[in-house]
VEXSEKE-761336 format. One record per residue (C-alpha): x, y, z; residue in one letter. Coordinates in steps of 0.05 Angstrom, whole numbers, padded with zeros to 5 digits, always signed. Layout:
BEGIN
XYZa...
END
This chain:
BEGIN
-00058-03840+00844x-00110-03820+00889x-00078-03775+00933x-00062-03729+00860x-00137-03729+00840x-00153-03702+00912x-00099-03653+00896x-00129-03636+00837x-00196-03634+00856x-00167-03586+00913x-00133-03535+00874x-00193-03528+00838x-00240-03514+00898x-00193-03466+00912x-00191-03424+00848x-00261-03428+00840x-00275-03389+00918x-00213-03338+00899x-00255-03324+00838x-00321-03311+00871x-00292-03267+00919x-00254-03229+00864x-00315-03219+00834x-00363-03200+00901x-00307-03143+00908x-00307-03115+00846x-00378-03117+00846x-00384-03072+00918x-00326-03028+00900x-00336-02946+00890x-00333-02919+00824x-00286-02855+00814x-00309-02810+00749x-00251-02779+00727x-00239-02732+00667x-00218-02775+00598x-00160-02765+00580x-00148-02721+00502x-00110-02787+00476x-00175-02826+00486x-00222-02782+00454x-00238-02761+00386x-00264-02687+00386x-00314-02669+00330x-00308-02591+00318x-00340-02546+00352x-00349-02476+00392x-00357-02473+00465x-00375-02414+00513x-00373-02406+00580x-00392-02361+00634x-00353-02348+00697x-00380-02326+00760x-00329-02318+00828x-00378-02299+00886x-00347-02281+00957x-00381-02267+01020x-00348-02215+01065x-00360-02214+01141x-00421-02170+01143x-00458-02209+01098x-00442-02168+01037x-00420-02200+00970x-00361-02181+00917x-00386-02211+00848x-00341-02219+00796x-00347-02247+00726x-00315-02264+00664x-00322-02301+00597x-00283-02366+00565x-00289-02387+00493x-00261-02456+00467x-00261-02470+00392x-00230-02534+00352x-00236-02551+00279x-00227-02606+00238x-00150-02598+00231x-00134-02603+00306x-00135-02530+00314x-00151-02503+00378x-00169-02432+00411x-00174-02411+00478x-00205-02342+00498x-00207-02315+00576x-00231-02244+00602x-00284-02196+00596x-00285-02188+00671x-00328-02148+00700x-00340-02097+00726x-00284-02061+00706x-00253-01988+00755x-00244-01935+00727x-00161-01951+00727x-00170-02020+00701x-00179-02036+00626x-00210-02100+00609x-00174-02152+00578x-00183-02217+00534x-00131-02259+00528x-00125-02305+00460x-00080-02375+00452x-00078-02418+00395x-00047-02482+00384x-00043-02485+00309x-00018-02565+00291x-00031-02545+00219x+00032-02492+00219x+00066-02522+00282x+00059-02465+00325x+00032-02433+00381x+00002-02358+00372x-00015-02315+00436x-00045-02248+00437x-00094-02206+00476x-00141-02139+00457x-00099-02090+00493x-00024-02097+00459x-00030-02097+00388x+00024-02147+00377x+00020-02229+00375x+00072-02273+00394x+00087-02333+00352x+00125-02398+00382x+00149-02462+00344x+00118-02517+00368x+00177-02570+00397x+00229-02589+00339x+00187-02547+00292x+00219-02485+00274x+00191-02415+00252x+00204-02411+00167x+00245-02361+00159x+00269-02336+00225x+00310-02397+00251x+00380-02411+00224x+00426-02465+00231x+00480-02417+00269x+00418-02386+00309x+00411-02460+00336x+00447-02480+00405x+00471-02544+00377x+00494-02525+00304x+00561-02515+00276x+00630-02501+00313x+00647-02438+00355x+00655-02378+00331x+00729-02357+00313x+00742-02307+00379x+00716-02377+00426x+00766-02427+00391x+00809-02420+00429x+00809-02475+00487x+00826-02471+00569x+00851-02546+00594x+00856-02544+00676x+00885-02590+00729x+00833-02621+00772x+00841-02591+00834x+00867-02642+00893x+00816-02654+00942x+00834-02618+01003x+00839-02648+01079x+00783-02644+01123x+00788-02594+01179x+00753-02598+01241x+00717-02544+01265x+00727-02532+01344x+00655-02513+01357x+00630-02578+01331x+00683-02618+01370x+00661-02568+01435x+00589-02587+01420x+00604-02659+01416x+00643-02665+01485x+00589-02623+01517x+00534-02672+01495x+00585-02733+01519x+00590-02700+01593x+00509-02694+01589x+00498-02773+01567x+00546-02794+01627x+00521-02750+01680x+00442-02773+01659x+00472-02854+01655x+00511-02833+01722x+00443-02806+01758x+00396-02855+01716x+00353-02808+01685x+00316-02827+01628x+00321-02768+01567x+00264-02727+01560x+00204-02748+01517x+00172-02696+01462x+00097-02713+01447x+00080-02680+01376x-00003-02685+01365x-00011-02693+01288x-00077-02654+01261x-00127-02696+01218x-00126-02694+01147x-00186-02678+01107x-00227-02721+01092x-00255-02729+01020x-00323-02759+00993x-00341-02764+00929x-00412-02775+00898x-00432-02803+00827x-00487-02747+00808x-00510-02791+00751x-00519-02765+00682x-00558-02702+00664x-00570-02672+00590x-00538-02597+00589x-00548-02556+00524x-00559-02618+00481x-00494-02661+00517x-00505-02711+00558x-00462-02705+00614x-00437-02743+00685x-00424-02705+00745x-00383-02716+00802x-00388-02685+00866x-00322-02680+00908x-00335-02660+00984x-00274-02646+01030x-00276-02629+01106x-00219-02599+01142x-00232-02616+01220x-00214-02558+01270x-00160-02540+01278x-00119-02568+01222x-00107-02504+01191x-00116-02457+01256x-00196-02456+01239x-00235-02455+01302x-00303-02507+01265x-00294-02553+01208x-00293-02530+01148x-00334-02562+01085x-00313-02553+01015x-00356-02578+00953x-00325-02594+00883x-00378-02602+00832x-00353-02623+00756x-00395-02658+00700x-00358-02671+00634x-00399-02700+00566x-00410-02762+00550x-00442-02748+00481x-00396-02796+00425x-00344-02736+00403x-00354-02692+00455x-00325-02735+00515x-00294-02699+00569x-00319-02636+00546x-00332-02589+00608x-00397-02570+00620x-00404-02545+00685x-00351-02530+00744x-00385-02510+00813x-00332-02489+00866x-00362-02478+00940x-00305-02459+00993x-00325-02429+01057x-00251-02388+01049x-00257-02364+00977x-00326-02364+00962x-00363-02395+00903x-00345-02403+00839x-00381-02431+00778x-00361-02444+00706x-00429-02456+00657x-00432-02476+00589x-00472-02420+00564x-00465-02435+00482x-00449-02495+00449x-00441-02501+00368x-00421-02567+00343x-00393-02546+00273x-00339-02521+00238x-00312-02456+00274x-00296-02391+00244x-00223-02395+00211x-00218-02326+00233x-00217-02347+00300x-00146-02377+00297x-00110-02317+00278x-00090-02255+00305x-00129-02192+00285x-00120-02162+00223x-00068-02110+00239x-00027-02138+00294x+00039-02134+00292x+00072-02205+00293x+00123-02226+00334x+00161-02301+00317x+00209-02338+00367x+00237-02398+00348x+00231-02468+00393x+00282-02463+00449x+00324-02522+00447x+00347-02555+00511x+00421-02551+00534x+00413-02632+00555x+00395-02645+00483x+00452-02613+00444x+00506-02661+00433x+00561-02660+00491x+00639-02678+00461x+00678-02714+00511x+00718-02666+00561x+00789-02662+00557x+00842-02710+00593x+00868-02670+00647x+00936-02646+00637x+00995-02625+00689x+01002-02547+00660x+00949-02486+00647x+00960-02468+00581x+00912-02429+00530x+00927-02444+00459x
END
């Protein structure tokens, strides 16, 4: 009896110290901010713009400056627009160019356009078809085949065939056979090959802490990766910086706010939220210009998902019938 209540009293000591420690690591562990995902976050509608900005530094200290526009709309129904473009500046052989997508969950489809082709393109969204330009007989999986296809082709396997051997592989085998016994005969040991690895980057990140950006309160994160000489044939280290804060404002979370890029190969690159509307967007904004021609394709349905019949039993004669 009293070697069980030691037991006891044991297994609890025990339980009691893996606890503590549980809770001493958890409490010096590193927090990793990562962007919420869209099936834990509510949206409330609202307009975003942003402002673009790629910066690169050429040898001699001179700069190429490029930059470019990006709108983000969603209403109240789930509907959301993307705009990109309005680079700039624009050559004299170059026409600036926006390009539009919608996802609209209200008519199941997807619209795409831009402001140089006149002409949007309208998608079902998956299992939702296009009213009126999708058909039963249009589908992959509908119906029988057509009359000239019913007719039906039933083929032998074929028999496997015998392996042959090909001489240069038997050659190279009794070479390397000669080789092994001469280097057992002599006792030499085979050669040895060395291969030197390169580091891998290394990556920091950096909790930046919460900041209020046009009206949102947002966390930043601040990602820093080094690539040590040599790794990629570069002669120093080389020190990249990946800046992203997101909101944290109730129906705004993981909203971008800002997006700052440094890399010492492709330059600088920023993303800003310039305008921010929290209301209900333009409708206007999920359609295609008045005008535009429109073009509708229907949902593209998998080959794996149309039914499969079972093949036929092979049979001792090729015969069409």
């Amino acid at each position: 009896m009293r070697g069980s209540i030691c037991g006891v009293i044991g297994l609890v000591a025990v339980a009691g110290w893996a606890l503590q420690l549980v809770g001493q690591v958890a409490a010096t562990g590193t927090t990793t901010i990562e962007k919420p995902k869209a099936t834990q976050v509510a949206r409330l509608p609202y307009t975003a713009e942003y402002k673009i900005t790629n910066v690169k530094t050429l040898a001699d200290g001179s700069t190429i400056t490029r930059e470019s526009t990006e709108v983000d709309a969603l209403d109240s129904q789930g509907r959301r627009m993307n705009a990109k473009g309005g680079e700039t500046p624009v050559s004299s052989y170059q026409r600036s160019i926006t390009n539009f997508w919608v996802s609209d969950r209200v008519a199941q489809v997807n619209i795409s356009w831009n402001s140089v082709v006149h002409s949007a393109s309208v998608t079902a969204m998956q299992g939702k078809p296009v009213a009126g330009h999708v058909s039963a007989a249009a589908s992959p999986c509908a119906g029988s085949a057509p009359a000239s296809m019913s007719s039906t082709i039933s083929v032998q396997p074929a028999k496997p065939k015998p392996a042959i051997e090909d001489p240069a592989t038997k050659a190279h085998e009794e070479i390397a056979a000669v080789k092994a016994r001469m280097r057992a005969e002599k006792q030499e040991k085979p050669p040895t090959i060395e291969l030197v690895m390169s580091e891998k980057p290394v990556q920091i990140q950096e909790d930046l802490g919460l900041a209020t950006i046009l009206g949102l309160e947002a966390r930043g994160q601040r990602t820093t990766t080094t690539t040590p000489a040599g790794a990629i044939g570069n002669s120093a280290p080389l020190v990249e910086t990946y800046e992203r804060w997101f909101a944290t404002t109730p129906g705004m979370t993981g909203l971008l706010v800002r997006e700052v890029r440094n890399s010492p190969v492709n330059g600088r690159r920023t993303e800003i939220l310039v305008k921010f509307t929290q209301s209900e967007p333009d409708p206007m904004l999920f359609k295609p210009p008045v005008g535009y021609e429109i073009e509708n394709f229907p949902q593209v349905v998998p080959e794996s998902r149309c039914p499969q019949s079972a093949p036929p039993a092979p049979e001792d004669t090729f015969r069409l019938h």
